[in-house]
Each structure stands twice: as structure tokens, then as C-alpha cells.
C-alpha positions in Angstrom: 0.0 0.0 0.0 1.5 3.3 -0.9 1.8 5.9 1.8 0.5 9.3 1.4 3.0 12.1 0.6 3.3 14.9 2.9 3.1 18.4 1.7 6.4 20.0 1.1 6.7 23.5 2.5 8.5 26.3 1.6 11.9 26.4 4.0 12.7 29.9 3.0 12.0 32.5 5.3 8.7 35.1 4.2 10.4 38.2 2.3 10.3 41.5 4.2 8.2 44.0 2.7 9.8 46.4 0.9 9.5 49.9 2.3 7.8 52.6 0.4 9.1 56.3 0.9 5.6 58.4 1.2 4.8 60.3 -2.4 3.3 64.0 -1.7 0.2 63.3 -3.6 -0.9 66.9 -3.7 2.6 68.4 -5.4 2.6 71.2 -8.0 3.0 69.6 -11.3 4.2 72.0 -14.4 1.4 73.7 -16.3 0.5 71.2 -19.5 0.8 72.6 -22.8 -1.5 74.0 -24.9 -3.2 71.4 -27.3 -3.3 71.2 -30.8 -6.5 71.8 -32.5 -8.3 68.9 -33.0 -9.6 68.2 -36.8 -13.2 66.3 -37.5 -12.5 63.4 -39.5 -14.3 63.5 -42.9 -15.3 59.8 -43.4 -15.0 58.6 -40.2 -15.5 55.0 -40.1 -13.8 54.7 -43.3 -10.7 52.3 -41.5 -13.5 50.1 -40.7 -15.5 49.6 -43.8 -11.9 49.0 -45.8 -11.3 46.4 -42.9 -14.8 44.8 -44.8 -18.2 43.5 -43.2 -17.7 42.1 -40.4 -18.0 38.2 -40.0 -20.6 37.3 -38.5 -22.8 34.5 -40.5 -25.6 35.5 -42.2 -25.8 38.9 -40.6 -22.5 40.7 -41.6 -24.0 43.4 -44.1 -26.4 44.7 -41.6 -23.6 44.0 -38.8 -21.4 46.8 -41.0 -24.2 49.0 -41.1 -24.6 49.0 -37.1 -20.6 49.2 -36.8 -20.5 51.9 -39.3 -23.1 53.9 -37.4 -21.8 53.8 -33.9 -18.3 55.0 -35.1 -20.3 57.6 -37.1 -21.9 58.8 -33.6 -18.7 58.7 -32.1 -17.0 61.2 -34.4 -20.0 63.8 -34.2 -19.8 63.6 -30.1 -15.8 63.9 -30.1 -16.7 66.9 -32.8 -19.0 68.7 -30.4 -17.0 68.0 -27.4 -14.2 70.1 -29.5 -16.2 72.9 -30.6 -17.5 73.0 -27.2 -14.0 73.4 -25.6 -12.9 76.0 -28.5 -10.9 73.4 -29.9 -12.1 72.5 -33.2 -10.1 73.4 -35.9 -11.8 76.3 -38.6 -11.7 74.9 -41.8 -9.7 77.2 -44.8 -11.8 78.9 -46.7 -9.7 77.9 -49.5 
């Protein structure tokens, strides 16, 4: 009859834990840049429809469609969200 295996333990000793030096959370950090103007994308879910439908059986042209949209939506919120913070790029009147 075979006898049952005790359960090895681990001989080395626990690691200390390391100690942390406190981090003044509530520092002055450098003023950020100003950003660049931000430009609304003309087509924008056209990576997406090059990428092709998606595949999903029997459903993919509709699928594109929903995709397609919800990208679409996106763009026009990030647009507002721009123009809202004065950050849209004018286009040239060119």
C-alpha cells in the first residue's frame, strides 16, 4: 500500500516587505501645454468599412451598417465635445 505524501513546505524564510518612501500626492506639477486643434474626420468609419463586413454568418452586411453607425456617432460627439472646448479646428476657406 503506498503511503501518502506529505506536503512539502516552503523552507525559505517570508520576504520582508519592501519599504515605500511616502509620495506627496498633492505636489505642483508643471502647467501642461496647450493642445493642438483637433480636426473632424471627414469619413469617419472609413478604416472600418476597408477592414470589410464584419463576420458574422448571415448577418454581416447589416452588422457593418450597425458598426459603421456607432463610429459615425462617435466622431460627431468627439466633434462637439471640441467645438464645445474652442478646440475645433476652422476649416480654410480655401
Amino acid at each position: 500500500m503506498n503511503t501518502p505524501q506529505r506536503k512539502r513546505t516552503n523552507q525559505r524564510r517570508p520576504a520582508r516587505p519592501k519599504e515605500h518612501k511616502p509620495v506627496n500626492i498633492w505636489r505642483a506639477v508643471p502647467a501642461l501645454p496647450e493642445p493642438a486643434p483637433i480636426v473632424a474626420a471627414d469619413e469617419p468609419a472609413a478604416l472600418v468599412r476597408s477592414l470589410g463586413d464584419p463576420p458574422l454568418s448571415g448577418k454581416s452586411v447589416v452588422s457593418g451598417h450597425y458598426v459603421a453607425a456607432v463610429i459615425e456617432r462617435a466622431a460627431a460627439l468627439a466633434t462637439a465635445l471640441a467645438t464645445s472646448a474652442d478646440l475645433l479646428q476652422q476649416p480654410n476657406p480655401d
